[in-house]
N, CA, C and O atoms as CSV, one atom per row, in Angstrom:
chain,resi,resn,atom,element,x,y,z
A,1,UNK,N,N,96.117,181.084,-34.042
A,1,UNK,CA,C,97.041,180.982,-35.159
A,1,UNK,C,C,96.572,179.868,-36.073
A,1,UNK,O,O,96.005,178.804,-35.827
A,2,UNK,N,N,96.978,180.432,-37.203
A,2,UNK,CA,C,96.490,179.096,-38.281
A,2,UNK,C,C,97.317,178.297,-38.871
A,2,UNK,O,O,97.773,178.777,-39.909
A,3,UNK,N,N,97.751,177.084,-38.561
A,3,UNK,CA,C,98.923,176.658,-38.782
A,3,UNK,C,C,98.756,176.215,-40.889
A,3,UNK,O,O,99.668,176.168,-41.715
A,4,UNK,N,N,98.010,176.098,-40.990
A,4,UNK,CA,C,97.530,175.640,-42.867
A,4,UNK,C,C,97.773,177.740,-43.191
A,4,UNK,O,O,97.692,177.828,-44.417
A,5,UNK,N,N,97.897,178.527,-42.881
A,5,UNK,CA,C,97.631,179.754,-43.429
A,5,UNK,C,C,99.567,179.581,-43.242
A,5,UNK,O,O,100.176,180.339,-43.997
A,6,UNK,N,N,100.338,178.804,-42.458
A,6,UNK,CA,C,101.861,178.815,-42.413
A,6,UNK,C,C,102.398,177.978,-43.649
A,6,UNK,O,O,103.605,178.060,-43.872
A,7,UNK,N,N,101.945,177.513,-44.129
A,7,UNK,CA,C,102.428,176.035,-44.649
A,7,UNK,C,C,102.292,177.123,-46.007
A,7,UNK,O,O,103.432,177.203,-46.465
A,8,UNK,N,N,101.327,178.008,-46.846
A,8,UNK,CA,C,101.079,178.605,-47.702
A,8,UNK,C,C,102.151,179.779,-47.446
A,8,UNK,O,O,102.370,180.213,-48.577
A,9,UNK,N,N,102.804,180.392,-46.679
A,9,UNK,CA,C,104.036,181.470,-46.902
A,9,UNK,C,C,105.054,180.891,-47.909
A,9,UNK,O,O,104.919,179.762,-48.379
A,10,UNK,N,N,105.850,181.529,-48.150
A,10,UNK,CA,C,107.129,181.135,-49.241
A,10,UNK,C,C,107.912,181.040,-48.374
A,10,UNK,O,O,108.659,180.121,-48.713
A,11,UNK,N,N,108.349,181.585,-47.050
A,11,UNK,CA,C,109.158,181.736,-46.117
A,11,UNK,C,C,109.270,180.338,-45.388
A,11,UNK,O,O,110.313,179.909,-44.893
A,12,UNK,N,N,108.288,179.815,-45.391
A,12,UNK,CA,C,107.970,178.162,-44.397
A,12,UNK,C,C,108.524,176.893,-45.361
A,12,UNK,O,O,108.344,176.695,-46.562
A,13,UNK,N,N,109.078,176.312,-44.617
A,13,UNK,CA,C,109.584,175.101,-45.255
A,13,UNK,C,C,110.212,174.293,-43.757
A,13,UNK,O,O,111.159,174.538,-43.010
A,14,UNK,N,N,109.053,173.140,-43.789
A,14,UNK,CA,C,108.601,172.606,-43.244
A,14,UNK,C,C,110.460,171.112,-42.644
A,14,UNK,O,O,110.956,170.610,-43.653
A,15,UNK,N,N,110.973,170.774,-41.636
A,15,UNK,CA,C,112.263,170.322,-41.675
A,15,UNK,C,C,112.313,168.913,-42.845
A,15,UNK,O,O,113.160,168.728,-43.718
A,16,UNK,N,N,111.274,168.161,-42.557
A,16,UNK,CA,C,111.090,166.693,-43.844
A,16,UNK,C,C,110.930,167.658,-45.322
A,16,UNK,O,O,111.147,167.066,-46.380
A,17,UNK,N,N,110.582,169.015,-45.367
A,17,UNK,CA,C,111.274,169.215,-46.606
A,17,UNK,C,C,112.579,170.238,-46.872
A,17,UNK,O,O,112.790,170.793,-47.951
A,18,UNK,N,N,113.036,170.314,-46.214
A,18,UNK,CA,C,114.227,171.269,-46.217
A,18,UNK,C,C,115.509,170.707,-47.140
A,18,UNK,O,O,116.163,171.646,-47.594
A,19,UNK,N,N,115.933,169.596,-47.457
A,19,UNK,CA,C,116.833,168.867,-48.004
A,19,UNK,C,C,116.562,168.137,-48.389
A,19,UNK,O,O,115.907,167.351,-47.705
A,20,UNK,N,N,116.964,167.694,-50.338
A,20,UNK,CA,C,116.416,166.588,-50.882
A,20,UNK,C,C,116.966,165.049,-50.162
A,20,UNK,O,O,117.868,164.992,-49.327
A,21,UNK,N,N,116.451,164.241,-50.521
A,21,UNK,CA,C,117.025,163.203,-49.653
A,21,UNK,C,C,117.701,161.966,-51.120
A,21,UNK,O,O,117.371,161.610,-52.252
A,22,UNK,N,N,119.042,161.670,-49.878
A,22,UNK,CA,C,119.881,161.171,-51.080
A,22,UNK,C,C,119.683,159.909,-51.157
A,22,UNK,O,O,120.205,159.423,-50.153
A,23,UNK,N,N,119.060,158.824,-52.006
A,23,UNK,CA,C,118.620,157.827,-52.192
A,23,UNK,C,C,120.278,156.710,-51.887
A,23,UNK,O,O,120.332,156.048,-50.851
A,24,UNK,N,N,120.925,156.687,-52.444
A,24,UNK,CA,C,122.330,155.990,-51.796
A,24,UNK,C,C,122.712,156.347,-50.725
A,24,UNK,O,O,123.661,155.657,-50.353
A,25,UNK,N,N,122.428,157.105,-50.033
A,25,UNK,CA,C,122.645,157.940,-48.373
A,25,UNK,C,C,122.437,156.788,-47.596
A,25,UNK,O,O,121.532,156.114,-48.087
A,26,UNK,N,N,123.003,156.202,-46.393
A,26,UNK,CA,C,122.661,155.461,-45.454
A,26,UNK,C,C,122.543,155.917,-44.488
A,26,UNK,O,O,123.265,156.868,-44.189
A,27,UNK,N,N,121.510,155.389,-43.536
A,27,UNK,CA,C,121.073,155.784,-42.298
A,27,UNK,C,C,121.707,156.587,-41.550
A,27,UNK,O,O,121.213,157.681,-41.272
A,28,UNK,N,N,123.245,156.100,-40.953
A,28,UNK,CA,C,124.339,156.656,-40.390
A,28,UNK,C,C,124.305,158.046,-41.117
A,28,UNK,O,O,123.920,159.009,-40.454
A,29,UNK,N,N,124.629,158.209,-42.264
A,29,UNK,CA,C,125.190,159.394,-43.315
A,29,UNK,C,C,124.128,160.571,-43.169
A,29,UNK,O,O,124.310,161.785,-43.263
A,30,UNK,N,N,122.840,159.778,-42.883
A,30,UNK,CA,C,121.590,160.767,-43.339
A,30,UNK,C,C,121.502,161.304,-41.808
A,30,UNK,O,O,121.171,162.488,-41.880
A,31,UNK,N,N,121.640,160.970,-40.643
A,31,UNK,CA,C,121.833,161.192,-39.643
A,31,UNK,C,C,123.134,161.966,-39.093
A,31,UNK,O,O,122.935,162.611,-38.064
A,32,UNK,N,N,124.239,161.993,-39.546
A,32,UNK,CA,C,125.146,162.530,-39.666
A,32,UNK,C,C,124.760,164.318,-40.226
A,32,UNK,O,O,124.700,165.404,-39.650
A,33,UNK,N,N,124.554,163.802,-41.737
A,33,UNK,CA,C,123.844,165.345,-42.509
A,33,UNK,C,C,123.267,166.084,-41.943
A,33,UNK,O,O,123.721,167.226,-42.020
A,34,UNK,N,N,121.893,165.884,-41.014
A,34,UNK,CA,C,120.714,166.297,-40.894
A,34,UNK,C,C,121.088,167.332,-39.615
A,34,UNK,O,O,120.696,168.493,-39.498
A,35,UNK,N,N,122.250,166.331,-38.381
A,35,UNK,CA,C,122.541,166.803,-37.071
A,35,UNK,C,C,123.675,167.974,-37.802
A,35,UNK,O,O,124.137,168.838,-37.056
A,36,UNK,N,N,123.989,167.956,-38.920
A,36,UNK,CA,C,124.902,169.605,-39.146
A,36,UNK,C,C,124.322,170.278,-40.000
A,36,UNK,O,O,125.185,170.732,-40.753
A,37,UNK,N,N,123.500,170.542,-40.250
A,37,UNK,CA,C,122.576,171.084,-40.872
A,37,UNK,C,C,122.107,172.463,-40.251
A,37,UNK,O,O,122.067,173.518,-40.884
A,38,UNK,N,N,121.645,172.250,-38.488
A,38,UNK,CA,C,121.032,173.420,-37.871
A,38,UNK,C,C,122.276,173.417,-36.422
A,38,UNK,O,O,123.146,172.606,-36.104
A,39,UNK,N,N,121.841,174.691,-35.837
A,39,UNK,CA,C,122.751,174.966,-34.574
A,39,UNK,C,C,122.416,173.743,-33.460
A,39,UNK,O,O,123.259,173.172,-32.769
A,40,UNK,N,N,120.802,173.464,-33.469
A,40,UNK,CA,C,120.248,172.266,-32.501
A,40,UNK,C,C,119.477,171.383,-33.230
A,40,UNK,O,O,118.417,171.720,-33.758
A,41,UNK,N,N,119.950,170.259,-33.293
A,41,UNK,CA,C,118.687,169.241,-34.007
A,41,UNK,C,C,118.675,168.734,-32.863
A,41,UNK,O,O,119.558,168.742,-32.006
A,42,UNK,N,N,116.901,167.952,-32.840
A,42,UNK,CA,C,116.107,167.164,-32.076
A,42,UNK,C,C,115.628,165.508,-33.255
A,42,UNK,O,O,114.917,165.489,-34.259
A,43,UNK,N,N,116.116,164.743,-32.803
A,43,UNK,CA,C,115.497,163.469,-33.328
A,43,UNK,C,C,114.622,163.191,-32.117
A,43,UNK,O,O,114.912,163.149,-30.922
A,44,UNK,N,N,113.329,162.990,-32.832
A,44,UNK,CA,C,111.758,162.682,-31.746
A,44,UNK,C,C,111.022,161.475,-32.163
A,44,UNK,O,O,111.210,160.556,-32.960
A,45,UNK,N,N,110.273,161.763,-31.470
A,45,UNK,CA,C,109.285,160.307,-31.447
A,45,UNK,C,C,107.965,161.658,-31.939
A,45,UNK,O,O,108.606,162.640,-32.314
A,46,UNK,N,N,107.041,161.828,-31.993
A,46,UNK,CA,C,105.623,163.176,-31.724
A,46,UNK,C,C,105.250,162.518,-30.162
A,46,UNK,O,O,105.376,163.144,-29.110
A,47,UNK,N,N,104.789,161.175,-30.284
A,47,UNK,CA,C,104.221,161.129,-29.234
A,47,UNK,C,C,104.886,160.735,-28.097
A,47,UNK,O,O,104.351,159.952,-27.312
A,48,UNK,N,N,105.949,161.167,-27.917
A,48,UNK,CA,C,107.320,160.728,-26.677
A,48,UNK,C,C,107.223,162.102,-25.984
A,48,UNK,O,O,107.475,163.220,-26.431
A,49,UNK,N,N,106.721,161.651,-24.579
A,49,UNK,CA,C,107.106,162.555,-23.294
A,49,UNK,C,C,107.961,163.212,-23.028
A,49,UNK,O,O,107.856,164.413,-22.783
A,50,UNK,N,N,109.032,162.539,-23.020
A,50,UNK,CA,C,110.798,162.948,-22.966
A,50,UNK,C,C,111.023,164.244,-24.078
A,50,UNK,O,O,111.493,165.375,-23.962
A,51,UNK,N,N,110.444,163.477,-25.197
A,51,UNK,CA,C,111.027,164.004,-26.991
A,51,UNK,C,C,110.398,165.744,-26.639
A,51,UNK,O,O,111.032,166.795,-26.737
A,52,UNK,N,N,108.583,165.488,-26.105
A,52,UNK,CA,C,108.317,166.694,-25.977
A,52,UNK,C,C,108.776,167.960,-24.997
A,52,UNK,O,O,108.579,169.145,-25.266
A,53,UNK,N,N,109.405,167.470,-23.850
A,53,UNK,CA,C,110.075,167.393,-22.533
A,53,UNK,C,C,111.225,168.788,-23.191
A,53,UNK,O,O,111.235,170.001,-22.981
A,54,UNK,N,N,111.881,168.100,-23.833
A,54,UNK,CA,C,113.519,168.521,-24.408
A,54,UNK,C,C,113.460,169.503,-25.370
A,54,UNK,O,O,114.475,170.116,-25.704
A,55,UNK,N,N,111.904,169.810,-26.063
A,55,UNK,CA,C,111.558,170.533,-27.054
A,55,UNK,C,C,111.290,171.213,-26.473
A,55,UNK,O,O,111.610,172.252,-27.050
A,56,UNK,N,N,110.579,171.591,-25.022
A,56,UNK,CA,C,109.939,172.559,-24.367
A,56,UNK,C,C,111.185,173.058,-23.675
A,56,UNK,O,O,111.202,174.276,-23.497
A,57,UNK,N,N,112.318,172.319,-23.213
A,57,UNK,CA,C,113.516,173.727,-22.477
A,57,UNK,C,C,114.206,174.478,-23.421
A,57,UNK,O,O,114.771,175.537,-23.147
A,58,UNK,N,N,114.177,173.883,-24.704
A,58,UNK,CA,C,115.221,174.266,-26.030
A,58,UNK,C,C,114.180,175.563,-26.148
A,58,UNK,O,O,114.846,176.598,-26.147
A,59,UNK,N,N,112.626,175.849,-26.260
A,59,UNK,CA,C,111.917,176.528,-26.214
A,59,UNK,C,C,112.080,177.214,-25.899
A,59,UNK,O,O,112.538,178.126,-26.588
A,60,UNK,N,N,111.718,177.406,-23.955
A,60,UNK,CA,C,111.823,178.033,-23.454
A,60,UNK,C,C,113.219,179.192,-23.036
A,60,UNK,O,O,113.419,180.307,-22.554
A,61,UNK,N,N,113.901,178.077,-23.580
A,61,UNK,CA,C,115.385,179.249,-23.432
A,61,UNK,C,C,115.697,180.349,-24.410
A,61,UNK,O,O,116.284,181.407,-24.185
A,62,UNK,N,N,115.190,179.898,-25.544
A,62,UNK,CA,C,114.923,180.838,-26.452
A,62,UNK,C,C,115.274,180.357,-27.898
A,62,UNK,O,O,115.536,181.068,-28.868
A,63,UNK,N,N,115.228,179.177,-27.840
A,63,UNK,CA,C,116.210,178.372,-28.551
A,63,UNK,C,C,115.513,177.634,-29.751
A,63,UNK,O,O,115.529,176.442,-29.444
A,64,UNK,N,N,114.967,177.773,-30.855
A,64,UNK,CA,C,114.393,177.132,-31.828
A,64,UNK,C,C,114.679,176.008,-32.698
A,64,UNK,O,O,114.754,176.156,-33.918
A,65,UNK,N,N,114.907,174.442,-31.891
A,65,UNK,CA,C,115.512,173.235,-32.460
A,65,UNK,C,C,115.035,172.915,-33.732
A,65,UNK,O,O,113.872,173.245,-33.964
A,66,UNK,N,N,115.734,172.286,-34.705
A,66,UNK,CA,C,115.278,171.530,-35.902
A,66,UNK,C,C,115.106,170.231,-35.722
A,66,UNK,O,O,116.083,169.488,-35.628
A,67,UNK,N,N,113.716,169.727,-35.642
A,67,UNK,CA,C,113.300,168.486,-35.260
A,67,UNK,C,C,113.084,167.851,-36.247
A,67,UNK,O,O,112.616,168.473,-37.201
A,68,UNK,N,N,113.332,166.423,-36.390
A,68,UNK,CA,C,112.825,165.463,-36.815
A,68,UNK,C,C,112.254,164.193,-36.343
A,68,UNK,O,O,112.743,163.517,-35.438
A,69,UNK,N,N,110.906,163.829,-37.184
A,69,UNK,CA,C,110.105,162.805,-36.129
A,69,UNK,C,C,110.010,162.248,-37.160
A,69,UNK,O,O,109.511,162.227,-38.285
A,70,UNK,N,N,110.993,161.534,-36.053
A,70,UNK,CA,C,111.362,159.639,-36.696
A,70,UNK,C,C,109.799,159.021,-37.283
A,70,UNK,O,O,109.520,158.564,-38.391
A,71,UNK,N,N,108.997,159.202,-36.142
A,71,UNK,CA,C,107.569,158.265,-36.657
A,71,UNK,C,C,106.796,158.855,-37.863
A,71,UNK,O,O,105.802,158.410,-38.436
A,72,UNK,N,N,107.430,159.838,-38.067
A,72,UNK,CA,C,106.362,160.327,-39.282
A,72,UNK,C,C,107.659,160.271,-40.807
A,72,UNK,O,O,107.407,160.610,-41.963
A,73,UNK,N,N,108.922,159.767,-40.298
A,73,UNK,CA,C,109.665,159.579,-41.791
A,73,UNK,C,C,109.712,158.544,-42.059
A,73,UNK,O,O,110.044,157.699,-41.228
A,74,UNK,N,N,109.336,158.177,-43.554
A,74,UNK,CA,C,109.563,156.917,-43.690
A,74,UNK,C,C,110.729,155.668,-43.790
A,74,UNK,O,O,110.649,154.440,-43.823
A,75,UNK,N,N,111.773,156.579,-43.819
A,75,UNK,CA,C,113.205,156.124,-43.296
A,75,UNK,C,C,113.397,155.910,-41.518
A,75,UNK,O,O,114.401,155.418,-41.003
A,76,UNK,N,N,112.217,156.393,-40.786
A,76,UNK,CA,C,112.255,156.629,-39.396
A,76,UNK,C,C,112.825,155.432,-38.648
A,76,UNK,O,O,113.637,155.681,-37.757
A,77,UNK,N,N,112.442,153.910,-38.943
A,77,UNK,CA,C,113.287,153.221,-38.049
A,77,UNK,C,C,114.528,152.805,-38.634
A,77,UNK,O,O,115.048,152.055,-37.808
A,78,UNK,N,N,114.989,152.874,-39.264
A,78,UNK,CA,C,116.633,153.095,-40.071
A,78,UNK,C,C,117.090,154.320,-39.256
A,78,UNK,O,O,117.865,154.025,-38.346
A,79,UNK,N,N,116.853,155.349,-39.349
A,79,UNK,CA,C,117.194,156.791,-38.337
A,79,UNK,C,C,117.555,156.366,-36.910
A,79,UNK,O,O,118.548,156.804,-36.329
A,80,UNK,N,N,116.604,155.396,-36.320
A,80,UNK,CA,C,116.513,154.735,-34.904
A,80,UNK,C,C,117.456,154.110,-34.732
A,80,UNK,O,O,118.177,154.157,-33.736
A,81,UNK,N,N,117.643,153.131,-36.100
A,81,UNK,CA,C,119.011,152.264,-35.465
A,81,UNK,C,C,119.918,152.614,-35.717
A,81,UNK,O,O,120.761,152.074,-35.000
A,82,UNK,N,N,120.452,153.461,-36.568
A,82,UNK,CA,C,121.418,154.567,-36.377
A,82,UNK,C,C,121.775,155.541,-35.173
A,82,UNK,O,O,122.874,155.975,-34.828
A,83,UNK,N,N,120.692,155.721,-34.716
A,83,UNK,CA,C,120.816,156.666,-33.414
A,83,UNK,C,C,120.710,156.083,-32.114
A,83,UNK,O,O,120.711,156.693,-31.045
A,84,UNK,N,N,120.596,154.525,-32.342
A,84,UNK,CA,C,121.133,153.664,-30.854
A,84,UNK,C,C,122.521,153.472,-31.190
A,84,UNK,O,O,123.367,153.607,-30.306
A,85,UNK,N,N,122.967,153.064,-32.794
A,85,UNK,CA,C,124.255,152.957,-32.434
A,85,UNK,C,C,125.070,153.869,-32.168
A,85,UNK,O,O,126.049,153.720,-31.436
A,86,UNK,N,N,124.725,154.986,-32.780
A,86,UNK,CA,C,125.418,156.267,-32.189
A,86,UNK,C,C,125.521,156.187,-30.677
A,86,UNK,O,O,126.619,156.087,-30.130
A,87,UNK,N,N,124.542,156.226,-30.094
A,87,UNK,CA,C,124.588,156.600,-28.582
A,87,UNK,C,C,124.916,155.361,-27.407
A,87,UNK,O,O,125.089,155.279,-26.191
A,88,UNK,N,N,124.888,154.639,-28.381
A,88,UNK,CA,C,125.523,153.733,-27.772
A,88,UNK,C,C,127.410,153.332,-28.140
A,88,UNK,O,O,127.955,152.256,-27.894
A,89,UNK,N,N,127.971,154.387,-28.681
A,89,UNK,CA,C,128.796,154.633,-28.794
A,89,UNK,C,C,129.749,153.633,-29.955
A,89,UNK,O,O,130.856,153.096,-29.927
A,90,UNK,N,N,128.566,153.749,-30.999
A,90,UNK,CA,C,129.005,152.595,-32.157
A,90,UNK,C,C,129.077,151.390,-32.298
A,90,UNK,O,O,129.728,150.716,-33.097
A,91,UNK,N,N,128.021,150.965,-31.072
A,91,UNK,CA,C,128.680,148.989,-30.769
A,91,UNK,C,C,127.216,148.693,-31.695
A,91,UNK,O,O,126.429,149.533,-32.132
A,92,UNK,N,N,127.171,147.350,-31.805
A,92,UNK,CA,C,126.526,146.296,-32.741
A,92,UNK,C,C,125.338,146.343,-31.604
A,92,UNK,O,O,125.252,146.865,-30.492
A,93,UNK,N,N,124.307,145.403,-32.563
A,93,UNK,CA,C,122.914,145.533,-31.644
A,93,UNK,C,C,123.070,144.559,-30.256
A,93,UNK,O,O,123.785,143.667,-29.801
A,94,UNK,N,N,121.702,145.505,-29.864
A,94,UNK,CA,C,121.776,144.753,-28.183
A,94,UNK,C,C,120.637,143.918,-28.115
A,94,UNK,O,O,120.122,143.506,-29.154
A,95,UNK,N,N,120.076,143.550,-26.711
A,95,UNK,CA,C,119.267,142.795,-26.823
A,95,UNK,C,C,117.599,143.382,-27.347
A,95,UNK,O,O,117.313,144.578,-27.296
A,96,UNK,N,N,116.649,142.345,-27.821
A,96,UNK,CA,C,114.847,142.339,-28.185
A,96,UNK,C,C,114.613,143.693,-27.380
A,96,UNK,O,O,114.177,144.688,-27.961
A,97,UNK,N,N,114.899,143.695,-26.115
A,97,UNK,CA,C,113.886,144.952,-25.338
A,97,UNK,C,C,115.013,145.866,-25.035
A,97,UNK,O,O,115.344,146.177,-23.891
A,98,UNK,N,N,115.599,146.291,-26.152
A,98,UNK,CA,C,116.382,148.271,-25.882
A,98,UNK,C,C,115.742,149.049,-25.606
A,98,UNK,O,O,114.758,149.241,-26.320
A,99,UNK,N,N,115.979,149.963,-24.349
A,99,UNK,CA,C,115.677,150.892,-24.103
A,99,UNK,C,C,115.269,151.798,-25.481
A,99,UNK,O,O,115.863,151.512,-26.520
A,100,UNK,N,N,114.286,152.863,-25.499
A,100,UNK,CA,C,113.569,154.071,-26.373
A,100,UNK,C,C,115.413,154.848,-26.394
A,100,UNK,O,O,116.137,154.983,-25.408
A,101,UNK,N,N,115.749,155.247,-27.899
A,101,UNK,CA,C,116.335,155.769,-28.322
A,101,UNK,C,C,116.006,157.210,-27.940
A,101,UNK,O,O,116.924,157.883,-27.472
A,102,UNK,N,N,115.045,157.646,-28.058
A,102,UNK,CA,C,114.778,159.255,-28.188
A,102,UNK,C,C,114.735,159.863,-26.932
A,102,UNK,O,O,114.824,159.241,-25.873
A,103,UNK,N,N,114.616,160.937,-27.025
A,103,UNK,CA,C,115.083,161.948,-28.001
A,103,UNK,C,C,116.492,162.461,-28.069
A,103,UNK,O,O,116.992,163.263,-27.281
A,104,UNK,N,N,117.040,161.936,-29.047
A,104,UNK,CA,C,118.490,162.615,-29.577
A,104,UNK,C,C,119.204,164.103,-29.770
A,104,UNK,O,O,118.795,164.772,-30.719
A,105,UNK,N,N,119.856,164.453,-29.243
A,105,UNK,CA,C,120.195,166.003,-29.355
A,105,UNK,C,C,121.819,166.358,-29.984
A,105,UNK,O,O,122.933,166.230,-29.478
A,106,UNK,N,N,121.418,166.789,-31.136
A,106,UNK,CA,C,122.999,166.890,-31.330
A,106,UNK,C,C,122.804,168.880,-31.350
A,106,UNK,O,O,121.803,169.527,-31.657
A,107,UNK,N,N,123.764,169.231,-31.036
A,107,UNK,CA,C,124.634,170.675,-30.627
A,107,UNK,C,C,126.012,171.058,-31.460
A,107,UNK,O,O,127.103,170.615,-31.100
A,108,UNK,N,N,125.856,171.937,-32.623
A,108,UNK,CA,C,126.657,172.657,-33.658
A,108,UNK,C,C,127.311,170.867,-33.872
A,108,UNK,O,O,128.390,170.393,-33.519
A,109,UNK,N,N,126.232,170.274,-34.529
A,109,UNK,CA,C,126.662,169.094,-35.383
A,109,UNK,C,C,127.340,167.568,-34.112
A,109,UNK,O,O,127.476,166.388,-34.437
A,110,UNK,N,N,127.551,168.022,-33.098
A,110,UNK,CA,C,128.030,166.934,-32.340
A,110,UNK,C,C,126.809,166.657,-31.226
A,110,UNK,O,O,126.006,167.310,-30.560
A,111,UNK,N,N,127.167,165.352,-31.444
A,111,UNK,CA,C,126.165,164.671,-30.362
A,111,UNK,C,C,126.323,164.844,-28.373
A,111,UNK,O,O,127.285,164.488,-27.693
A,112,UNK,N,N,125.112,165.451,-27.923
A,112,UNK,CA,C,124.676,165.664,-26.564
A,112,UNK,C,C,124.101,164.530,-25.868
A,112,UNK,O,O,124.296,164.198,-24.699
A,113,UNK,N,N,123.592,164.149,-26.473
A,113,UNK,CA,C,122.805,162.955,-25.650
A,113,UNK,C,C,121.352,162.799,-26.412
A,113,UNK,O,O,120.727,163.093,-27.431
A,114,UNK,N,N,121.288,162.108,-25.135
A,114,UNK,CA,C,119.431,161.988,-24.635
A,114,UNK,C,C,119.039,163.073,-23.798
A,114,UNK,O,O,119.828,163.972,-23.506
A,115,UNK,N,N,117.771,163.031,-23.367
A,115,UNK,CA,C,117.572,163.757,-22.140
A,115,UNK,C,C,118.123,164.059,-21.260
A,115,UNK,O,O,118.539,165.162,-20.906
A,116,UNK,N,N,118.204,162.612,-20.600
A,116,UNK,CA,C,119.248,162.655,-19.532
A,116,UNK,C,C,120.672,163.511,-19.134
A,116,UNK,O,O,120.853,164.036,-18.036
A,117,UNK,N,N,121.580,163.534,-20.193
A,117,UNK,CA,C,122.383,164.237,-20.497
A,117,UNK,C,C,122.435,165.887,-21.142
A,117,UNK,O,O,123.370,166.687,-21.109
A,118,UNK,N,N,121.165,166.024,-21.681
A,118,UNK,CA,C,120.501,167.416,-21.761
A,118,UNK,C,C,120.299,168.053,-21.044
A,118,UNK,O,O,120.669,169.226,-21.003
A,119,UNK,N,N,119.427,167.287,-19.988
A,119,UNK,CA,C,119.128,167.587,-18.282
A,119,UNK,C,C,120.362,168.456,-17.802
A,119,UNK,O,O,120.599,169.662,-17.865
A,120,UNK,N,N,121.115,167.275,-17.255
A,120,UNK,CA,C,122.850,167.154,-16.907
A,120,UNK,C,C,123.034,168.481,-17.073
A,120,UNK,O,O,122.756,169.353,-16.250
A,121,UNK,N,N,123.635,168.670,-18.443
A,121,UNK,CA,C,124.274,170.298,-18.793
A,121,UNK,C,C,123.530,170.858,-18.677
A,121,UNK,O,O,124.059,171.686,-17.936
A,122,UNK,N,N,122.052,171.361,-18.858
A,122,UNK,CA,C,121.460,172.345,-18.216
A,122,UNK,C,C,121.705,172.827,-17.041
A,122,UNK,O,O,122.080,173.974,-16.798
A,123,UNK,N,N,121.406,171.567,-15.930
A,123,UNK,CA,C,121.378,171.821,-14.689
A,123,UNK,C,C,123.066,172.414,-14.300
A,123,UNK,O,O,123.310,173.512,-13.800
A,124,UNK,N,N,123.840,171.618,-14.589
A,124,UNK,CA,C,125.646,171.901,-14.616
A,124,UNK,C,C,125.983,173.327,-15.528
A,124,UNK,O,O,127.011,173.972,-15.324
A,125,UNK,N,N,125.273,173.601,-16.246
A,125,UNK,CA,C,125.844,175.119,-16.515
A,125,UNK,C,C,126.201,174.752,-18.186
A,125,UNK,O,O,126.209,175.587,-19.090
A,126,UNK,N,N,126.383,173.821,-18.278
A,126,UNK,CA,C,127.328,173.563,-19.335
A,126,UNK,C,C,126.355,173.978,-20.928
A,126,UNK,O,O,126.991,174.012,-21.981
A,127,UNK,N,N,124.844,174.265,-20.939
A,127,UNK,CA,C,124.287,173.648,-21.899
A,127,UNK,C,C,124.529,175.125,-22.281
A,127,UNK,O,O,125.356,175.137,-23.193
A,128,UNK,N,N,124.137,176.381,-21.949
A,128,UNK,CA,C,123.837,177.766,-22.816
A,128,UNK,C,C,125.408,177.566,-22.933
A,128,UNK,O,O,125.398,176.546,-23.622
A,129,UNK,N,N,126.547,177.806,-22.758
A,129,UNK,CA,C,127.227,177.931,-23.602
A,129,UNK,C,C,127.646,177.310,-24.672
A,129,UNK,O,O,128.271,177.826,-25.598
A,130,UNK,N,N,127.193,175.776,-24.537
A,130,UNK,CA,C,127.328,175.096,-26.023
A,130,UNK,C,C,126.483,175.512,-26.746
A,130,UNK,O,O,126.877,175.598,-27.909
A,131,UNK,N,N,124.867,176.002,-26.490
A,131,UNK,CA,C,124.284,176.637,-27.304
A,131,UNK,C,C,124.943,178.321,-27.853
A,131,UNK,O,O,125.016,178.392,-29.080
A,132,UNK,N,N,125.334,179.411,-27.214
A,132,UNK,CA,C,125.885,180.230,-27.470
A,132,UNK,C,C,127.119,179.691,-28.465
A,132,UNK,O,O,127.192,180.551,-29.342
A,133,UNK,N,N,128.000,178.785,-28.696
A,133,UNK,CA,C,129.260,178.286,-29.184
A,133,UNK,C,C,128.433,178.129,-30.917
A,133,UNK,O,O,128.787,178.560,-32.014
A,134,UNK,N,N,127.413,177.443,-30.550
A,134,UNK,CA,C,126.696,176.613,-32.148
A,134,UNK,C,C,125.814,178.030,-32.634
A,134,UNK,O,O,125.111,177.975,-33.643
A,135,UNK,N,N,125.908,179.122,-31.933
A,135,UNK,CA,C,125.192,180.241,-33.159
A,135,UNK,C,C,123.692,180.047,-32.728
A,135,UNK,O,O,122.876,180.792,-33.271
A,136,UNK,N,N,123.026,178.699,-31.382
A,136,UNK,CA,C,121.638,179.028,-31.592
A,136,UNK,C,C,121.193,179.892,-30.356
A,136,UNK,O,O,120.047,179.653,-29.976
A,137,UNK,N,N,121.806,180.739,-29.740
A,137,UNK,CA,C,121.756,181.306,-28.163
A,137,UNK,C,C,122.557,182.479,-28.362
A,137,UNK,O,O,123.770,182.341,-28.518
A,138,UNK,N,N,121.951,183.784,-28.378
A,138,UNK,CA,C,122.635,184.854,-28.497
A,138,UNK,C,C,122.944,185.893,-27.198
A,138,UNK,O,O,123.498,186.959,-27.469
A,139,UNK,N,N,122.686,185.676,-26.154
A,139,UNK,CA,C,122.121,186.409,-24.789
A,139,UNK,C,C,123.451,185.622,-24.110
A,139,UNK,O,O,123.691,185.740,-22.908
């Protein structure tokens, strides 16, 4: 497959260009937008284990996430600290060495977790029907 022969369809539009980006928008807001936007967004790292990990069951289930990688936007660590405070359930910063934020999963606009918690409902049953609920799981 030729991925440069994709980028030339009219049909392809790539997720960093799918929505203009709103220059007064703050981190929180733009993160907010982005996770209701598709049935599954993925906030990633490219080169995160985990990030690729979570992309490959959303895959394999049949499930086509809308990713965004933090390291390649240039808003990307603004996105980050938005998405620790999110998951950290809105509190103020923590200490020099925080744990890796990624990979973030929000589901028909509400937040799932990390991995960990991705894992979780998979394994618990819980995850295809929140995917079936958000429109991205039809089976």
């Amino acid at each position: 497959m030729q991925y440069g022969a994709a980028a030339e369809q009219p049909w392809y539009m790539p997720a960093a260009m799918a929505a203009p980006v709103v220059v007064a928008e703050t981190a929180a807001e733009r993160v907010e937008r982005l996770a209701s936007e598709s049935a599954v967004v993925v906030f990633s790292v490219s080169s995160c284990c985990m990030c690729h990990a979570v992309k490959r069951l959303f895959c394999g289930m049949g499930v086509h996430p809308t990713v965004h990688e933090l390291d390649l936007d240039p808003r990307g660590r603004e996105l980050e600290r938005a998405l620790a405070r999110l998951a950290a359930g809105g509190g103020g910063g923590g200490g020099a060495a925080a744990p890796p934020v990624v990979p973030v999963v929000f589901i028909g606009g509400k937040l799932v977790g990390a991995m960990d918690r991705v894992m979780a409902a998979h394994i618990n049953g819980s995850l295809v029907p929140l995917l079936k609920e958000a429109g991205a799981l039809w089976l």
